[in-house]
GUPA-478438 format. One record per atom (N, C-alpha, C): x, y, z. Coordinates in steps of 0.02 Angstrom, whole numbers, plus 50000, padded with zeros to 5 digits. Layout:
XYZ...
END
This chain:
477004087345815476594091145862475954093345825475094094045851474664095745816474394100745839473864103845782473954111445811473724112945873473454108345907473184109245950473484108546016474144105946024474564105446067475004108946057475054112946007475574120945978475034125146013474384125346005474014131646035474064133446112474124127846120474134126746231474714128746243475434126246195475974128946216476194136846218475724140946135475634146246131475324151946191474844148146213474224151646284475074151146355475084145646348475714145346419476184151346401476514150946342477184156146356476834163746325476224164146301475834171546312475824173946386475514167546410475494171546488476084171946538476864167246506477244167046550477744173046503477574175846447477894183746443477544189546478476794189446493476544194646516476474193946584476694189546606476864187846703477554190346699478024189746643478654192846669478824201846658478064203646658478214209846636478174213646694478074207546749478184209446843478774211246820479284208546823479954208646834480214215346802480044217446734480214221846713479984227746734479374228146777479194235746800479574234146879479974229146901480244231046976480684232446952481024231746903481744234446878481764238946878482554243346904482824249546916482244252346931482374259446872481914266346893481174264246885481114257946858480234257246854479984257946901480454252646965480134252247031479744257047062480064263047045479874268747097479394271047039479074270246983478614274746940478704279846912479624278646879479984282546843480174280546772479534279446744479514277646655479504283346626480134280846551479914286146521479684284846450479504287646426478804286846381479174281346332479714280646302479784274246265479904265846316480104268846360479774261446419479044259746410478574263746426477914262346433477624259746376477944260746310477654260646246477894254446236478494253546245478814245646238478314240946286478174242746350477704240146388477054238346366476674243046348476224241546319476034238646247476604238346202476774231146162476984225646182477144223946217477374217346275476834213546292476384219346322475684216246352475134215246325475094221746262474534220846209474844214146154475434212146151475574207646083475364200146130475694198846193475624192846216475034192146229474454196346266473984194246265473424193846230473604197046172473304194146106473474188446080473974186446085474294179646102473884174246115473744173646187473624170546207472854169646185472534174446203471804175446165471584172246107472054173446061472124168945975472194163845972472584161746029472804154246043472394150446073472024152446107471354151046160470644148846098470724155046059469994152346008469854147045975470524145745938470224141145909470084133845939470304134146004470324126546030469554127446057469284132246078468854136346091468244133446041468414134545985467854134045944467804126845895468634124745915468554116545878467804112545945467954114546001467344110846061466734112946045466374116546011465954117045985465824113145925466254108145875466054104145850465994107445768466124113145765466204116945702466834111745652466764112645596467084109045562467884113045547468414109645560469044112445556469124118445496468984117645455469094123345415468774130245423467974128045461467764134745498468004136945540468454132945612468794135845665469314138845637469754137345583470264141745571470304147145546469584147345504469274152745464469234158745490468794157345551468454160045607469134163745632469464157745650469924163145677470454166845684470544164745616471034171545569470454176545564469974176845539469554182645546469684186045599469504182845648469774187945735470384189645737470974185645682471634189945701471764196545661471284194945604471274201045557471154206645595470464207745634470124212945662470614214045738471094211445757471364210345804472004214245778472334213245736472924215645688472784222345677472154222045625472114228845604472204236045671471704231945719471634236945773472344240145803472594232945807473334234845802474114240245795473814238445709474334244445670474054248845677473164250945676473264256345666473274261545719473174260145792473564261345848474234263845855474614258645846475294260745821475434264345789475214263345726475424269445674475454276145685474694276945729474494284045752475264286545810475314282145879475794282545895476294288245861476524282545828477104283945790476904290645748476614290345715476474297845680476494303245726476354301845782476464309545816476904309045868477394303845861478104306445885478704303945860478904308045841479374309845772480094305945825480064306945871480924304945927480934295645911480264293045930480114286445910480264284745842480144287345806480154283945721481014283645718481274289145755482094289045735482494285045771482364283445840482454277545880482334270845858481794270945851481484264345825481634260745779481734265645717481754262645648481574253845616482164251945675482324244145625481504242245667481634241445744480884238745768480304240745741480074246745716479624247145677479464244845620479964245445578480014241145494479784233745528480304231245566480054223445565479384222745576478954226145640478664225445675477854225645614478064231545570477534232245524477674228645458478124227145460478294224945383478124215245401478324211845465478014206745489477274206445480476874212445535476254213145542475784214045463476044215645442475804214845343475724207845314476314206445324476144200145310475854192645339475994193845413475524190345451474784192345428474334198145411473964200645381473384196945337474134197045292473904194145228473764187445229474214184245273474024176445276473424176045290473484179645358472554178445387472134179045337471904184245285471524186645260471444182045217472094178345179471844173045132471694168545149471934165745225471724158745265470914161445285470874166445298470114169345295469574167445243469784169845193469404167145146469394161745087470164159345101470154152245046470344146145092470964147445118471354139845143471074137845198470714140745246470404136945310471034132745339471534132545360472044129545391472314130245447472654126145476472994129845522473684133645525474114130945479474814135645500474764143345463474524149045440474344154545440474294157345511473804154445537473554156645607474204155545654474494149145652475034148945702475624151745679475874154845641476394157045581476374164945634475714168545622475634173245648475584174545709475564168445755475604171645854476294168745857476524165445821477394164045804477544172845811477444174845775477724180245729477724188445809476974185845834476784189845865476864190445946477194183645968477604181546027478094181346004478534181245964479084184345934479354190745962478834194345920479114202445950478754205146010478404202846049478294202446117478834199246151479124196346152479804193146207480354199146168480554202346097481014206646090480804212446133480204214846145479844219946188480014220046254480144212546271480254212146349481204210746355481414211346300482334211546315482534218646309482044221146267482114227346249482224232546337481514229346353481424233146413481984232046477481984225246470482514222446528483354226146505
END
């Protein structure tokens, strides 16, 4: 498979986790607009991870049609997952820092979620500035539709 037929497959099941996040707000008490705050939060990792997803997955095919030379499209766009990531954690983090009920609930999903997101990170940052490649970049919407579909079992 080349990366470029991994990226299209990536964009399809981004948008076919964040279309099923219908399903999860008609479920039970959602229906009626009875969330409670760790639903919504799971929700809004569901929808912020896949459709970053899909977005990441979208660029670089995005910017190979522009005729840029492969090592710049990948460059390019681990750079955007960096600034995409960072924005990320540190969102989350804040989250989490100011509610103490979450960190004790959460535990294991958080460790993974950040201890993953680190190192997806790091790949980028070095595929950023040395390897120009592609599996970094796809390693990491692996990683990051990953725990977007745990978000949506979570919820279901």
């Amino acid at each position: 498979m080349t990366a470029e037929s991994l990226l299209i497959t990536y964009v399809q099941i981004g948008v076919a986790i964040s279309g099923f996040s219908g399903i999860v707000v008609s479920l039970g008490n959602r229906g009626r607009g009875e969330w409670s705050y760790r639903e919504r939060q799971l929700l809004y990792v569901l929808l912020g991870m896949s459709g970053g997803c899909t977005l990441l997955s979208a660029l670089p095919l995005v910017l190979a049609s522009t005729g840029l030379a492969e090592p710049t499209v990948w460059s390019a766009s681990s750079g955007c997952s960096v600034v995409w990531q960072l924005g990320l954690m540190v969102a989350r983090a804040r989250q989490v820092i100011r509610d103490a009920d979450m960190l004790a609930r959460e535990r294991w999903m958080l460790a993974a979620g950040f201890g993953g997101g680190v190192v997806c990170l790091a790949l980028q940052l070095v595929n950023c500035v040395w390897l120009g490649v592609a599996w970094p970049h796809l390693a990491t919407i692996t990683w990051h539709l990953a725990m977007s579909f745990i978000a949506f079992v979570r919820l279901v």
